[in-house]
N, CA, C and O atoms as a DFTB+ gen file, in Angstrom:
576 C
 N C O
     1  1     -27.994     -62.213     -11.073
     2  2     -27.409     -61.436     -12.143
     3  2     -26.795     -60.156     -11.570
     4  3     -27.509     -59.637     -10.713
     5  1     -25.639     -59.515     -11.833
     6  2     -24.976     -58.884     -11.685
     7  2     -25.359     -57.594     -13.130
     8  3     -25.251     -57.642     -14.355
     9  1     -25.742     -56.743     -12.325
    10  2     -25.941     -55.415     -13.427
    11  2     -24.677     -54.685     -13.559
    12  3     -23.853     -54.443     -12.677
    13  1     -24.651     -54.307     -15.067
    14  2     -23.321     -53.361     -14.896
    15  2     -23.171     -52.503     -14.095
    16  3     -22.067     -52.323     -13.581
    17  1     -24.319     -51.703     -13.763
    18  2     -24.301     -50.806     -12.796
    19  2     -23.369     -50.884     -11.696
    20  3     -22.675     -50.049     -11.116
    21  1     -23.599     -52.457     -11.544
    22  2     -23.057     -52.725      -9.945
    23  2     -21.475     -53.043      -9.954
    24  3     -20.915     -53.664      -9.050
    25  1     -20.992     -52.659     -10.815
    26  2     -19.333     -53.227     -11.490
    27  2     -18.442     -51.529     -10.718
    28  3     -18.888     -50.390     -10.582
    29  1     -17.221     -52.076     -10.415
    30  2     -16.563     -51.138      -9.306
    31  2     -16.466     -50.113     -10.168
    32  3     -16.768     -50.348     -11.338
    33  1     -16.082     -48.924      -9.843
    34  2     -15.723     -47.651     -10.530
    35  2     -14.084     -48.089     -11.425
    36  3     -13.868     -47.838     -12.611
    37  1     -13.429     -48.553     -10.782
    38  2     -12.128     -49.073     -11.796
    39  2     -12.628     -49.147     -12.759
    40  3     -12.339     -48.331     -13.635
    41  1     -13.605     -50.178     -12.997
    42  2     -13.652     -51.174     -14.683
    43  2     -13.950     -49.606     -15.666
    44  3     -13.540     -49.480     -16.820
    45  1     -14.652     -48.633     -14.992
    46  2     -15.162     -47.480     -16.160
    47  2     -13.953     -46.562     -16.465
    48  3     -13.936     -45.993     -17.556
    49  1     -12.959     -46.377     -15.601
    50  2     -11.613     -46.195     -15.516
    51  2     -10.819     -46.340     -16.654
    52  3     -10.410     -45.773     -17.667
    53  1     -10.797     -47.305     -16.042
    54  2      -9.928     -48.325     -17.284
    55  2      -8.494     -48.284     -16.525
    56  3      -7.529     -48.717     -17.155
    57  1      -8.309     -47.824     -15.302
    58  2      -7.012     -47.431     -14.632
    59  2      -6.585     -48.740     -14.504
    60  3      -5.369     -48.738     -14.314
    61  1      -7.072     -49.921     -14.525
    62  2      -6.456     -51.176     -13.637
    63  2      -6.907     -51.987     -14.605
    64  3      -8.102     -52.125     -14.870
    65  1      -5.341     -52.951     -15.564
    66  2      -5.848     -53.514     -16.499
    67  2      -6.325     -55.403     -15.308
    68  3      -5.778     -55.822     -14.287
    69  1      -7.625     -56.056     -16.214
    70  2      -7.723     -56.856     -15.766
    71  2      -9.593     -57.446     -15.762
    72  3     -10.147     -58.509     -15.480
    73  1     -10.154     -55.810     -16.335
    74  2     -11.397     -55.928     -16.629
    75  2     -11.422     -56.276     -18.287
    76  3     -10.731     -55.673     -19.109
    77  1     -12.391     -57.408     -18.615
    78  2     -13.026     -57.636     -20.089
    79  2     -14.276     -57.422     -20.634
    80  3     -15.149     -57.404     -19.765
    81  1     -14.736     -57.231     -21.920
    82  2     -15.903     -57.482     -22.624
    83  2     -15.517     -58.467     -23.140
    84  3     -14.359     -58.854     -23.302
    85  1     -16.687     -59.028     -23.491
    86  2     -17.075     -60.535     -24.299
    87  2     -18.139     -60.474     -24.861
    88  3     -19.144     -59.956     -24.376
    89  1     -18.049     -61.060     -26.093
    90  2     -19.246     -61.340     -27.115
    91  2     -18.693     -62.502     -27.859
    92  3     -17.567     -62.941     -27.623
    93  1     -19.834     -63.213     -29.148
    94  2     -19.390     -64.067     -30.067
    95  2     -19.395     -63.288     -31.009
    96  3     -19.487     -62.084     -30.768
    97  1     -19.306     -63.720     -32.239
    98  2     -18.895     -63.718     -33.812
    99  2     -19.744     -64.867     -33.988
   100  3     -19.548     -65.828     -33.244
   101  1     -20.881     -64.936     -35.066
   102  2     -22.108     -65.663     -34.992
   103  2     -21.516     -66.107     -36.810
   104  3     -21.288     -65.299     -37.710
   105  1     -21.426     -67.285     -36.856
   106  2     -21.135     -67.691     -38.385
   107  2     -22.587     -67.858     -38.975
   108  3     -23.470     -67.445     -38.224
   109  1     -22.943     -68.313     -40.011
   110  2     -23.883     -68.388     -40.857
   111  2     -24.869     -69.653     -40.145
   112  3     -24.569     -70.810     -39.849
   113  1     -26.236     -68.854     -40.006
   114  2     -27.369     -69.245     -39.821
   115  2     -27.299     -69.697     -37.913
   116  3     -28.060     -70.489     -37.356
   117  1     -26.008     -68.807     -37.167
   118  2     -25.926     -68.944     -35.688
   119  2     -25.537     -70.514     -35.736
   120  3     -25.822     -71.222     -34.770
   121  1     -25.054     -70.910     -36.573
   122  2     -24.072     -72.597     -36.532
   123  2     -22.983     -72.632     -36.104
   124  3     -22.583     -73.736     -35.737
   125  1     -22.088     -71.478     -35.980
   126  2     -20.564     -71.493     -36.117
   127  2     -20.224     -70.316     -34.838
   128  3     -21.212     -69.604     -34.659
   129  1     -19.429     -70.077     -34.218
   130  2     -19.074     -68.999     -33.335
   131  2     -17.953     -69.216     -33.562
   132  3     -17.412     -70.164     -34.131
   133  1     -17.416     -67.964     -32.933
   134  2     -16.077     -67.335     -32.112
   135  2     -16.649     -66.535     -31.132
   136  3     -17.649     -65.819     -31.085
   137  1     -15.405     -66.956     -30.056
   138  2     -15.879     -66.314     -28.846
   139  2     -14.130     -65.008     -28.251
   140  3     -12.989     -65.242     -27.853
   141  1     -14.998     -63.659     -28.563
   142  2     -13.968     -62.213     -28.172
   143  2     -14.038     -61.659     -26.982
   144  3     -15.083     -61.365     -26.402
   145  1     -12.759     -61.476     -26.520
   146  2     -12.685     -60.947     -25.308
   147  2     -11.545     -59.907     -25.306
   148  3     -10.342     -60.158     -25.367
   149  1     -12.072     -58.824     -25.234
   150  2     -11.129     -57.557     -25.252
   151  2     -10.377     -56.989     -23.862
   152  3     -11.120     -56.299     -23.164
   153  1      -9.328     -57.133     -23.475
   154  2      -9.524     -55.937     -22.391
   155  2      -9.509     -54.503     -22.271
   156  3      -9.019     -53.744     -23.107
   157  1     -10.067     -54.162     -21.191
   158  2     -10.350     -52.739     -21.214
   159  2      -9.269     -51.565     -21.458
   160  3      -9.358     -50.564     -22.170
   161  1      -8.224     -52.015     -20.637
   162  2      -7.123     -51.182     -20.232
   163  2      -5.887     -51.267     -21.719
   164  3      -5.351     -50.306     -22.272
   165  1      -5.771     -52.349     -21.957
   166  2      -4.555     -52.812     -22.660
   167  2      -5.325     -52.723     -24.077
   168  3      -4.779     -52.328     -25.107
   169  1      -6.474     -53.084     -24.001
   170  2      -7.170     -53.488     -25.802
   171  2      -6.628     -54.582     -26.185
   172  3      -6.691     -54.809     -27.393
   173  1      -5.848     -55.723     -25.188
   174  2      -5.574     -56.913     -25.236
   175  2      -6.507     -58.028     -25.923
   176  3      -7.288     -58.603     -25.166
   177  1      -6.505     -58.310     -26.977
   178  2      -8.141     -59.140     -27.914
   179  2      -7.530     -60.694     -27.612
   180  3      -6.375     -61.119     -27.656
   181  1      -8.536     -61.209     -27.356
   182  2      -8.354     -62.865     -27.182
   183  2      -9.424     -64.024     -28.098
   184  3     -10.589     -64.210     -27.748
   185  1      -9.008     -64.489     -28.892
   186  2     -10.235     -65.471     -29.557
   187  2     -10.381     -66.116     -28.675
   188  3      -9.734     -65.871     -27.656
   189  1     -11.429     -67.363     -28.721
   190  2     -12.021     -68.552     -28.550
   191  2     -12.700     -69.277     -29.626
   192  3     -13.597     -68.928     -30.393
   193  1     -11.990     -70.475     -29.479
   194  2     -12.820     -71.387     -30.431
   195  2     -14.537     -72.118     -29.602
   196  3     -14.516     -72.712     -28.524
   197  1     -15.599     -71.919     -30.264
   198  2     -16.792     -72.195     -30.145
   199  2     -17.340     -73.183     -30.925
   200  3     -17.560     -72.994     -32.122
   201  1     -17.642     -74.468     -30.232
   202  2     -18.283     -75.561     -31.221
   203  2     -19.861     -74.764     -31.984
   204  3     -20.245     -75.092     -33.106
   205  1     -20.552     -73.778     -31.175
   206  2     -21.557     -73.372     -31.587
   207  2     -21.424     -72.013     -30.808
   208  3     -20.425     -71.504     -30.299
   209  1     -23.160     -71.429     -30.886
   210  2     -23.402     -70.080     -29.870
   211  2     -24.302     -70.649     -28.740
   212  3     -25.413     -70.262     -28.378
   213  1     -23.696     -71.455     -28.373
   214  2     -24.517     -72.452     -27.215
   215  2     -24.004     -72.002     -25.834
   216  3     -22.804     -71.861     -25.599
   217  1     -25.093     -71.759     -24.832
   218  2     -24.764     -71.638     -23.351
   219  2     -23.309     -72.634     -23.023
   220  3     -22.308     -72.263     -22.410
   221  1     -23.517     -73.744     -23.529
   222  2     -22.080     -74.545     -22.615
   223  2     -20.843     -74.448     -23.406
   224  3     -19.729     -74.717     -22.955
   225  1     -21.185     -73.892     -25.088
   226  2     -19.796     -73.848     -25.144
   227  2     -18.987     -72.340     -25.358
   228  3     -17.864     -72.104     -25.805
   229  1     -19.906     -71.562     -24.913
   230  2     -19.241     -70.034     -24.010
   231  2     -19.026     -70.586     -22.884
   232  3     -17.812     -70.788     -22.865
   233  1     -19.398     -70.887     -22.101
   234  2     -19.046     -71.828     -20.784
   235  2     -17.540     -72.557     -21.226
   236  3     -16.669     -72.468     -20.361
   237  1     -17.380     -72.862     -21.772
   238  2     -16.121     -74.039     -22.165
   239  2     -15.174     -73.489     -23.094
   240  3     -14.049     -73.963     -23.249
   241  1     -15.585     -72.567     -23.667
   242  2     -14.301     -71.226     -24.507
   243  2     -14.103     -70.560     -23.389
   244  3     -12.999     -70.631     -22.847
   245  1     -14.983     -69.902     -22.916
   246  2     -14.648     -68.430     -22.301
   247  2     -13.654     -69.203     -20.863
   248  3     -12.514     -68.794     -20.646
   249  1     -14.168     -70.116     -20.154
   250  2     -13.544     -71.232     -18.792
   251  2     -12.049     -71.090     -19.774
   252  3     -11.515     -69.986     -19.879
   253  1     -11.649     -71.925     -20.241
   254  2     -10.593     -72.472     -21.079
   255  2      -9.737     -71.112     -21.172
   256  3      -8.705     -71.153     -20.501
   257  1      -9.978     -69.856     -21.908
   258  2      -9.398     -68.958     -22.206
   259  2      -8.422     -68.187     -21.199
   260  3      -7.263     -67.777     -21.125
   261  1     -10.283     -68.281     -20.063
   262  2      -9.740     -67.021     -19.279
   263  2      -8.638     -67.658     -17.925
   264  3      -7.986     -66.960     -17.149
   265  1      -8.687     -68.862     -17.960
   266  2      -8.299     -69.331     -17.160
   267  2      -6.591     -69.591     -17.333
   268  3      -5.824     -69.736     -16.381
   269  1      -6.307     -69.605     -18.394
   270  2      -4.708     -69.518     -18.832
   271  2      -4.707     -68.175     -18.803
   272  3      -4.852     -67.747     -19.948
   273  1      -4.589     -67.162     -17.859
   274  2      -4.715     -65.775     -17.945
   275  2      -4.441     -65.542     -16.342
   276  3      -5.165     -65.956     -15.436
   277  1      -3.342     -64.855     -16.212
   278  2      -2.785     -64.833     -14.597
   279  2      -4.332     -64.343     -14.042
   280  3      -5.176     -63.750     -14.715
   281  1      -4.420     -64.667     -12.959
   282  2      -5.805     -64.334     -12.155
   283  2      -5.494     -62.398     -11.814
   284  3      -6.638     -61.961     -11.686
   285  1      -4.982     -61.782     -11.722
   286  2      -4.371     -60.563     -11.194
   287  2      -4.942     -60.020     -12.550
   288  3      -5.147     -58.807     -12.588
   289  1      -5.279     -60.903     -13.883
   290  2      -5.267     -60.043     -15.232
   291  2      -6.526     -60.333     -15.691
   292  3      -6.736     -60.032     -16.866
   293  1      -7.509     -60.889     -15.008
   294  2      -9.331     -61.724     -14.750
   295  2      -9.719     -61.150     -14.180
   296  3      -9.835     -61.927     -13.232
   297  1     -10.271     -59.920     -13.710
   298  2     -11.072     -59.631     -12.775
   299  2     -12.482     -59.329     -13.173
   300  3     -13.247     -58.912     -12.304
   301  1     -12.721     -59.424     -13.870
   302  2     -14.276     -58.660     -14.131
   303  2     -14.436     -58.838     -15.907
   304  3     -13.568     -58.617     -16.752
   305  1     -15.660     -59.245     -16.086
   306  2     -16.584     -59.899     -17.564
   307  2     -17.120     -58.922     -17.691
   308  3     -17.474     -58.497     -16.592
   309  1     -17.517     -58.002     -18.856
   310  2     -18.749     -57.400     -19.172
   311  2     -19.374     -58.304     -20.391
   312  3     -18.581     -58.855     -21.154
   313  1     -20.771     -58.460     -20.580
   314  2     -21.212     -59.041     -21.317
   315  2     -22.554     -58.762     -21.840
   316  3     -23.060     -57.773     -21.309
   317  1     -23.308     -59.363     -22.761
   318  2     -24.955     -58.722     -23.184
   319  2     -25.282     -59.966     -22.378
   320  3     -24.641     -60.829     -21.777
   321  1     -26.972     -59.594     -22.705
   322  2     -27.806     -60.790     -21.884
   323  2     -28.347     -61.735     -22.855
   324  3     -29.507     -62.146     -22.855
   325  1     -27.060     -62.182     -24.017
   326  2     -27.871     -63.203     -24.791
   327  2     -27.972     -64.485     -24.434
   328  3     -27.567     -65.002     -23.393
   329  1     -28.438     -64.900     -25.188
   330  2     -28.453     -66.602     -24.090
   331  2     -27.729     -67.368     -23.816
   332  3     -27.887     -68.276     -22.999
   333  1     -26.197     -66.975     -24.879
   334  2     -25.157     -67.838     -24.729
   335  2     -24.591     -67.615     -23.661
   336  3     -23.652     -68.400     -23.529
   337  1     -24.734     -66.637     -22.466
   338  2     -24.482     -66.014     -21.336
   339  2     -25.281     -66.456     -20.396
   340  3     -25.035     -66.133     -19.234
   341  1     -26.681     -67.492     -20.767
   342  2     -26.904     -67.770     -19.251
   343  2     -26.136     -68.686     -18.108
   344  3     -26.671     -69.054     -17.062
   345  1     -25.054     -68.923     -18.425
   346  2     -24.010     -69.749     -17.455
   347  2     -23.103     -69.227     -16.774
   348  3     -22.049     -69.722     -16.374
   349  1     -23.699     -67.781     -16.585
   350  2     -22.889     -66.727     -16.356
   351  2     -21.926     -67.232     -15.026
   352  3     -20.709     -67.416     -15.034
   353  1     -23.040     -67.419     -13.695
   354  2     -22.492     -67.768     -12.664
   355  2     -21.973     -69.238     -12.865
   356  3     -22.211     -69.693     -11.746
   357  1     -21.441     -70.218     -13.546
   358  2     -20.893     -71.390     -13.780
   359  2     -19.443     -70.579     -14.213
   360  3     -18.384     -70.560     -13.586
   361  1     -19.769     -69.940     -15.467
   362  2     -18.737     -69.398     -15.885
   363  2     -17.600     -68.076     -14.662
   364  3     -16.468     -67.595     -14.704
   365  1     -18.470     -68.024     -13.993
   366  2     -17.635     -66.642     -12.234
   367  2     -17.260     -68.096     -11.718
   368  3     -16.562     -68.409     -12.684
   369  1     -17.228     -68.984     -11.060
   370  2     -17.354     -70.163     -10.476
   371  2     -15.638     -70.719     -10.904
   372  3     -14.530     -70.644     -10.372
   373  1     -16.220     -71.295     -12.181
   374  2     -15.010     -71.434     -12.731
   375  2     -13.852     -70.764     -13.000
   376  3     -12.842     -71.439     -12.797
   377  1     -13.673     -69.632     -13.397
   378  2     -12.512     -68.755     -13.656
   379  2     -12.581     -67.493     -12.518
   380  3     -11.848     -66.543     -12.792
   381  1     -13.264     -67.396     -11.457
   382  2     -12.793     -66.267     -10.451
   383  2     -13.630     -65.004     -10.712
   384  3     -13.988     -64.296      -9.771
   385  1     -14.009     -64.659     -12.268
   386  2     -13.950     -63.791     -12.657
   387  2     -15.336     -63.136     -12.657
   388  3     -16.238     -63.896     -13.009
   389  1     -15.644     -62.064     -12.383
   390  2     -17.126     -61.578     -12.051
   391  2     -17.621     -61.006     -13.493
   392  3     -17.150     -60.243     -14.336
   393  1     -18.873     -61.804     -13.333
   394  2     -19.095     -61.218     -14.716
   395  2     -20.549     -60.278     -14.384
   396  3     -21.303     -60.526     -13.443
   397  1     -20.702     -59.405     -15.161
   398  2     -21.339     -57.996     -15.315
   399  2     -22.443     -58.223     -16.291
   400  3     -22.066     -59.047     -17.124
   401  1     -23.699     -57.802     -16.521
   402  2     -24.457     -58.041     -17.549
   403  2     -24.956     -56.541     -18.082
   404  3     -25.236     -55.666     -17.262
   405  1     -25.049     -56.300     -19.578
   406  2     -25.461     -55.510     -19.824
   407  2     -26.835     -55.001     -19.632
   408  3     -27.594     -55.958     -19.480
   409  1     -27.616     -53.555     -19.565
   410  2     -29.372     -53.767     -19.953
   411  2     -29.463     -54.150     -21.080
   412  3     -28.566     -53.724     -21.807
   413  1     -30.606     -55.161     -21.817
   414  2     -30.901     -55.328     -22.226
   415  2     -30.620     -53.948     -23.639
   416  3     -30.601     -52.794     -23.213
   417  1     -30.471     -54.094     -24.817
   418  2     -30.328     -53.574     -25.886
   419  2     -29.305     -52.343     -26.018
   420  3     -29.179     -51.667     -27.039
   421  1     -28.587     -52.160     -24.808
   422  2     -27.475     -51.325     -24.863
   423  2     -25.616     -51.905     -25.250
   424  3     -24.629     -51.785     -24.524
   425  1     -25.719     -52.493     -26.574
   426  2     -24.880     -52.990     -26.455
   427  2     -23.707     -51.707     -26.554
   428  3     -22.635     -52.259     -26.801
   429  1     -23.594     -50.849     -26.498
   430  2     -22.557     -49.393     -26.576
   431  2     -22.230     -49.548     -25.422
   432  3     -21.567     -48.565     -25.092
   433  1     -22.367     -50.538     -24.274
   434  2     -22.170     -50.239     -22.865
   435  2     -20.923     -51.657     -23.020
   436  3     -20.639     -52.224     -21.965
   437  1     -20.384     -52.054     -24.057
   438  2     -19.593     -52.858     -24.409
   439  2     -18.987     -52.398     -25.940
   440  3     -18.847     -53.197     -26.866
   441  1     -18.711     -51.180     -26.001
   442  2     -18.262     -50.404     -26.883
   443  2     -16.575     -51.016     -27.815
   444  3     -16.345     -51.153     -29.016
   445  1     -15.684     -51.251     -26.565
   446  2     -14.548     -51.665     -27.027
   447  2     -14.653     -53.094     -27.624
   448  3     -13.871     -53.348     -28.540
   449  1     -15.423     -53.953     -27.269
   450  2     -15.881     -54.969     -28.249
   451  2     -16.514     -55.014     -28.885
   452  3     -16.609     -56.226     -29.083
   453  1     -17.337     -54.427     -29.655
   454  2     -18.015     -54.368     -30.577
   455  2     -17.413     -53.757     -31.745
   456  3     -17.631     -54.005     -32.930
   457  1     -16.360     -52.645     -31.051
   458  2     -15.762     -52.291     -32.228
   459  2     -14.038     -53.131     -32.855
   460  3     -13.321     -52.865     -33.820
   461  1     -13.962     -53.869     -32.082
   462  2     -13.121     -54.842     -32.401
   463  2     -13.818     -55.821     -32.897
   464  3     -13.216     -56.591     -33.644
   465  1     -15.067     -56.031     -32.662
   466  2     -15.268     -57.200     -33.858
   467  2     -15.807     -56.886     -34.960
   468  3     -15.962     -57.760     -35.814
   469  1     -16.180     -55.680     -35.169
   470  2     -16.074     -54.678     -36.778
   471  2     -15.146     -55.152     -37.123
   472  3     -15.216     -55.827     -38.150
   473  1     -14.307     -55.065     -36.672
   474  2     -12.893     -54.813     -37.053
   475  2     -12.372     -56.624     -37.555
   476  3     -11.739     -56.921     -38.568
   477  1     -12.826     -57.463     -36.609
   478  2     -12.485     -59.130     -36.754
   479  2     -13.168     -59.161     -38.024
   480  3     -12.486     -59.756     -38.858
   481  1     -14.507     -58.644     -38.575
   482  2     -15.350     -59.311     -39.517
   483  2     -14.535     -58.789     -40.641
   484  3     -15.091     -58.958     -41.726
   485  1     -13.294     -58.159     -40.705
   486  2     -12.626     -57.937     -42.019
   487  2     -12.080     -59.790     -42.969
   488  3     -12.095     -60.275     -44.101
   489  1     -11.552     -60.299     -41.124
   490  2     -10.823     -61.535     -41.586
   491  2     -12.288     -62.892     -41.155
   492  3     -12.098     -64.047     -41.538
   493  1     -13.274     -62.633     -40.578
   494  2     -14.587     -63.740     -40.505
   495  2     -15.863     -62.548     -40.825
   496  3     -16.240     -61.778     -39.942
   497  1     -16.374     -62.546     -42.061
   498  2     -17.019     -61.853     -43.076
   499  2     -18.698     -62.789     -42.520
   500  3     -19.024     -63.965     -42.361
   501  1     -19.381     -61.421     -42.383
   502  2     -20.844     -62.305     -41.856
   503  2     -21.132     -63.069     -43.368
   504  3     -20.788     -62.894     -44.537
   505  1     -22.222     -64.295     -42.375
   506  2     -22.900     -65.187     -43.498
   507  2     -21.896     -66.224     -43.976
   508  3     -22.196     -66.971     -44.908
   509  1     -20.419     -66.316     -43.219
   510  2     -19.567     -67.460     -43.660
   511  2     -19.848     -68.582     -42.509
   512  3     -20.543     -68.383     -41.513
   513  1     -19.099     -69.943     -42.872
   514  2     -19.623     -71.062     -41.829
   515  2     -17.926     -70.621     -41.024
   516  3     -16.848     -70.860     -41.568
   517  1     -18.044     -70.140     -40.038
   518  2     -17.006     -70.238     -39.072
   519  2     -16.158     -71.359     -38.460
   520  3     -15.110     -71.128     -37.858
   521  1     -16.593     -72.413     -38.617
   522  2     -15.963     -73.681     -38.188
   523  2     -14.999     -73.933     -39.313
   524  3     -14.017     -74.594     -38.976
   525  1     -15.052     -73.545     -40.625
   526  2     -14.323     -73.883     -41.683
   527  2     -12.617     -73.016     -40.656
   528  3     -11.476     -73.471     -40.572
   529  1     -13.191     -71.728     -40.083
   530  2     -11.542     -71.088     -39.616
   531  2     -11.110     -71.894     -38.587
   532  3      -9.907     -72.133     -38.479
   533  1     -11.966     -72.379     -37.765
   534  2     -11.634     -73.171     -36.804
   535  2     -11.192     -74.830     -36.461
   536  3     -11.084     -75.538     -35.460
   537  1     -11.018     -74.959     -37.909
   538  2     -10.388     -76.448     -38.477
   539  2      -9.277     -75.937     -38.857
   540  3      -8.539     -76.920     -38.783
   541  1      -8.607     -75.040     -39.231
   542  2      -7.447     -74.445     -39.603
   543  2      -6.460     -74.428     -38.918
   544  3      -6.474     -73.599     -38.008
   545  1      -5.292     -75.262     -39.051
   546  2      -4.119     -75.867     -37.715
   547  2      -3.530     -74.201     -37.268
   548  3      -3.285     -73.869     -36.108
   549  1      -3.370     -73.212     -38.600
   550  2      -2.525     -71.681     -38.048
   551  2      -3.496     -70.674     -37.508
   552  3      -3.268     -69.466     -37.451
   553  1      -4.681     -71.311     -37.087
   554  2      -5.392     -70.277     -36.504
   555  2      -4.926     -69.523     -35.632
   556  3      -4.416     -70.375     -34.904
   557  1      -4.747     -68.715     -35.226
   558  2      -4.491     -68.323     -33.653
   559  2      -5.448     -68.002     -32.358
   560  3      -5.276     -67.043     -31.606
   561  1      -6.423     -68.921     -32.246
   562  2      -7.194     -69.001     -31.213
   563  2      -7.020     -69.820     -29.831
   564  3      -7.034     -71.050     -29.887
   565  1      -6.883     -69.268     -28.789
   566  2      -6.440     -69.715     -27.446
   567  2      -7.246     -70.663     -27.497
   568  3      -6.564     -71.463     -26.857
   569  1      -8.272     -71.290     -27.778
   570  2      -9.381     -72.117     -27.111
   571  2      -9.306     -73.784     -27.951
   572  3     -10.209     -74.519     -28.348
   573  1      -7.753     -73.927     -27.978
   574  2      -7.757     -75.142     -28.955
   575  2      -8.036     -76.471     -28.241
   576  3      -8.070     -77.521     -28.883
């Protein structure tokens, strides 16, 4: 595991776009996800479509997403330590991209995503089934 701590002085910067946060969007009763990825520099927001909040299919959104994403514009994941994150190193493996873990209960140490998905729950409202948006042909989620 990679502590944030240990993440280069750039990513706190923000001088060099190419660093992300990531989290889900948890639909009703943790059945449904979306998977957000902000970048640091730009505030560049990216969906993912999520069959669930399951280790493999953050593995298989976040792979999928980040990977149509010039590598020069991937450099570095910040993320919490929930469980849908234990594939962390599958997920560096696959897309190049180093991913960072938060301490435990500091999610403010992923500030720019969290407050973008305030901001998402205007248009996915907690306690809805999320897969209903993700059957929707005009969605606009990279992870189709």
């Amino acid at each position: 595991m990679v502590s944030i701590h240990d993440r280069p002085p750039e990513v706190d910067e923000r001088l060099v776009p190419g660093h992300w946060e990531g989290d889900l969007i948890k639909g009703a009763f943790n059945r449904s996800a979306i998977g957000t990825l902000v970048e640091r520099t730009t505030l560049f927001a990216v969906l993912s479509r999520m069959e669930d909040a399951s280790a493999e299919s953050a593995l298989s959104g976040f792979s999928h997403v980040l990977n149509r994403i010039e590598a020069q514009k991937r450099l570095s994941l910040t993320y919490d330590q929930g469980k849908e994150m234990t594939e962390h190193q599958r997920l560096s493996q696959a897309t190049g991209v180093d991913v960072a873990l938060l301490i435990p209960t500091a999610r403010w140490q992923r500030g720019i995503n969290e407050n973008t998905n305030g901001l998402l729950r205007q248009y996915f409202p907690k306690g809805t089934d999320l897969s209903a948006f993700l059957k929707m042909s005009s969605m606009p989620l990279l992870g189709n």
